[in-house]
N, C-alpha and C positions, 0 to 999 in steps of 0.2 A: 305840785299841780301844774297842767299843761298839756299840751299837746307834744307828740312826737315829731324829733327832730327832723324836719323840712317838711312838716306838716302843715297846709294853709286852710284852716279854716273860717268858715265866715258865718262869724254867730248868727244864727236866727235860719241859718239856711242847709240842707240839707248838702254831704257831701256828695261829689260828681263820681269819685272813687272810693274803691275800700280802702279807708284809711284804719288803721289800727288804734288811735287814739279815738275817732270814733266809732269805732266798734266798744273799744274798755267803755267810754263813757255810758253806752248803751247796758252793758253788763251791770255797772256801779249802777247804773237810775232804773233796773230793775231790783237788786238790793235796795236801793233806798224805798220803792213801792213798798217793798216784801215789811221790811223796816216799819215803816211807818200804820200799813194796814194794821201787824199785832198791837200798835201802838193805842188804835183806837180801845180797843176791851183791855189794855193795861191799864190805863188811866178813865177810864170807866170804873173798872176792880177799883183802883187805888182812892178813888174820891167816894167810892163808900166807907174805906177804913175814916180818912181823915179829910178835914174840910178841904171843898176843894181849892178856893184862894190861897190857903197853905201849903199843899200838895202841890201847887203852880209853883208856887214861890221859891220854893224849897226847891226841884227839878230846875229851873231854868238858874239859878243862881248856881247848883252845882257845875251844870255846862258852860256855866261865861268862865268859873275857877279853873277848870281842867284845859279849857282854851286859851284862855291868858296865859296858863304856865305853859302849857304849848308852847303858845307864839315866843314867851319869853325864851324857853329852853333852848328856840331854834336861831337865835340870834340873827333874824334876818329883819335888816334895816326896814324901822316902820315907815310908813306914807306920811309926805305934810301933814302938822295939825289941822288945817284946814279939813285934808280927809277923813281923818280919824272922828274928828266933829261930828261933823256930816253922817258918817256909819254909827255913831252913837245917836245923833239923833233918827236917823232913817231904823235904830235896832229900837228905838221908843214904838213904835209903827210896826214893822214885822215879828218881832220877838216880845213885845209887852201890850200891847193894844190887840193884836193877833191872839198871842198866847192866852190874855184872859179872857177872851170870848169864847174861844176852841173849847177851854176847858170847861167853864163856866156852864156850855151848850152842851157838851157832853154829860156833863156830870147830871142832865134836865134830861136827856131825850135816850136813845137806843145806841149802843155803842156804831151797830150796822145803819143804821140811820143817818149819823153824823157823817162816817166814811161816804157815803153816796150824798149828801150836800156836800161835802168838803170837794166834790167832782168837779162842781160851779167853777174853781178857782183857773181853771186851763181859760175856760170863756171869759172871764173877766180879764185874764191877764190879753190875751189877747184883742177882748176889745178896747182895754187901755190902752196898749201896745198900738192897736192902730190910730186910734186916736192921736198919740203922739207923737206917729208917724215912723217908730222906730218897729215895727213889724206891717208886712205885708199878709191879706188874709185870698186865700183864692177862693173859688168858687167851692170846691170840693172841702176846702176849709171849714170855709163858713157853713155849708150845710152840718158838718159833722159839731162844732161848736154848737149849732142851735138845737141838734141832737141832743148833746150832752146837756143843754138847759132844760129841755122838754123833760128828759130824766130825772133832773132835780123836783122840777114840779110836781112832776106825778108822784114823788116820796114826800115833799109835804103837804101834796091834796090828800095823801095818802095818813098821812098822821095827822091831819084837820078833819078827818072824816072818824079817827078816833078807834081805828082799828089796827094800832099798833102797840099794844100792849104800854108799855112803859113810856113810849116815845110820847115828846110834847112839842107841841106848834113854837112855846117859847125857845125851847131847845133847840130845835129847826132852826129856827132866826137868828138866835145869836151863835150858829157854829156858821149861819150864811153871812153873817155881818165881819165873822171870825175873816171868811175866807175872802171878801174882799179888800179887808186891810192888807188880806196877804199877796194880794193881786197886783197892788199900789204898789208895797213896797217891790215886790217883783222886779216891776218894772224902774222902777227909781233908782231901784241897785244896779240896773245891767250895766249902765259905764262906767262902773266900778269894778266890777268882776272881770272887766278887762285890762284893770291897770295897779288888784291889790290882791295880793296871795289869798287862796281860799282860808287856807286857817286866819287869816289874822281877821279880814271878812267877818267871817264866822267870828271871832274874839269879839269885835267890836261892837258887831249890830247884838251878839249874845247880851254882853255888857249891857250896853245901851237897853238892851228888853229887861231884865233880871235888875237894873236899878226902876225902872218905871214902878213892873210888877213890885219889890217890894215896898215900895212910897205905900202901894195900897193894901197888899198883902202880911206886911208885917204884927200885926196885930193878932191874923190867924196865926200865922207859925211861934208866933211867941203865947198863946194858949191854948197851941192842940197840943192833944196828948201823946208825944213824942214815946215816953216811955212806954205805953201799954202798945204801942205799934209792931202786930207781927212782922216776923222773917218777911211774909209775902210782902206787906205792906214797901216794904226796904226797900224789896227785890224791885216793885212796879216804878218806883221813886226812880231806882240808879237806871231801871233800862228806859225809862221815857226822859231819864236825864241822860243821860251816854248814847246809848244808842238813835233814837230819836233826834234827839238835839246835837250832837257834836258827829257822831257817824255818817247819820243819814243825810244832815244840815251839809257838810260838807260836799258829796254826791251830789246832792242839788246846784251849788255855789260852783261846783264844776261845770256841772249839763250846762248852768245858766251862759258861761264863759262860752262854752268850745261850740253848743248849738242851739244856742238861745233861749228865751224865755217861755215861749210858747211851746217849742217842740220838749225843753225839759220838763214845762207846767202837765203837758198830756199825760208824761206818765204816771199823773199821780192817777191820770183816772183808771189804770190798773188796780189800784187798794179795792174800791169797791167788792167785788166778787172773792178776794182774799177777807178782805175786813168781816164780810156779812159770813161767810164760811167761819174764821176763828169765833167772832163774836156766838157765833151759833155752838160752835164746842166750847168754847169758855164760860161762856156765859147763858146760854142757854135761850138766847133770840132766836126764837124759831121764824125764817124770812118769810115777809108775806106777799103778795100779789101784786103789790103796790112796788113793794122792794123789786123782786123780778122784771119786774116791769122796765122799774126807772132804770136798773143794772143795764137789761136789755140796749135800750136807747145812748145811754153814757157809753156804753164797751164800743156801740156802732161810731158814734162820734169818733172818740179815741180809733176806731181802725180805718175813717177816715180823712185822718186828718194827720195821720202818720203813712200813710199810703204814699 
């Protein structure tokens, strides 16, 4: 992971030229969008098979395995304990407090639903980010973040008004409580992602989430019913564990390195219009008014605030 050789980039801040490492990075954090949008009605499906605490459990536990042997295979000298600490407990936060609200809220509300609150998280990061001074917000900025909140809102005036079929006000709430832990950690990690390999990163804060969640989730996964679980059920497990978690996570832990947090955080708000599209062939959420709506105001943010 890196940048190309006599490449200078300066996280958080757009390049002056076309550079080739950020352009790839641009390509990868549209896969991770793409990534993560099917992600939302995979683990929608999969928390109907099996509880979803266990289904959590079980997913993020697989991604810290397959990461660790990573990082091991790759014999690249870890960081002080000191930082290792630290990425474990900062993965309590991003990966285990995070993880069990996301799902938790999903598993309550509309798969398209969640993707458009999960949008919040660019605004949050950002205005932590300014807060502590390690991002700057401009004028053109800030309108297009407050866009993208007003969006949020209008999806859950829109599920408080109770004309969203499946979708719930609680479910709303804890995917928005979801996305501000993920906001915190965010930003808590940047000056780290400039001084520790993306996989091992990823290995760490994975870890750190996947011992949290199990403290609380073990109990489901040791009496769900593992055996009567269909192929599908497997199939939603390994791609929101693999894909989701160790594929897309990394993508991310790059953008966050080479062009910061905020401008990596926007792209998530691509998933919405992806997400509400699958979720509507997968699963059969037909989008409504309220969803249009918010989509509307979020995509506007997001195209100004990457302009």
């Amino acid at each position: 992971m890196g940048s190309t050789a006599g490449e200078t980039v300066t996280p958080g801040h757009a390049s002056l030229t076309t550079r080739p490492g950020v352009w790839l990075t641009d390509v990868t954090l549209v896969l991770m969008a793409l990534i993560w949008s099917v992600n939302f009605s995979v683990v929608k499906f999969g928390t109907t098979l099996v509880d979803p605490l266990a289904y959590n459990g079980v997913r993020v536990t697989l991604a810290a395995v397959i990461l660790l042997v990573i990082v091991l295979a790759s014999r690249t000298p870890f960081p002080p304990w000191p930082t290792i600490v630290a990425l474990l407990a900062l993965g309590v936060l991003g990966n285990g407090i995070y993880q069990f609200f996301f799902v938790q809220g999903i598993a309550r509300t509309r798969a398209s639903d969640a993707a458009l609150v999960v949008a919040a998280s660019p605004a949050f990061i950002a205005i932590i980010g300014r807060l502590r001074g390690v991002e700057r917000i401009r004028r053109r900025a800030a309108f297009g973040i407050a866009l993208s909140v007003v969006g949020i809102g209008i999806v859950v005036l829109g599920t408080a008004q109770g004309d969203t079929g499946q979708a719930t006000l609680l479910g709303d709430l804890l995917v928005l409580f979801g996305s501000l832990s993920w906001a915190i950690y965010t930003v808590l990690l940047k000056p780290y992602t400039e001084r520790v390999p993306g996989l091992q990163l990823s290995a760490f804060t994975m870890t750190g989430g996947a011992v949290a969640l199990l403290s609380v989730a073990w109990p489901a996964v040791y009496h769900a019913s593992w055996s009567t679980l269909p192929n599908l059920g497997w199939a939603a497990i390994l791609y929101s564990g693999v894909f989701a978690l160790v594929v897309a996570y990394y993508f991310w832990y790059r953008g966050v390195r080479i062009i910061g947090p905020t401008r990596t955080a926007m792209y998530s708000n691509l998933q919405p219009i992806i997400a509400v599209l699958v979720a509507w062939i997968m699963l059969g959420e037909t989008p409504t008014a309220w969803q249009a709506a918010g989509t509307v105001c979020v995509m506007s943010g997001l195209l100004l605030t990457r302009m």
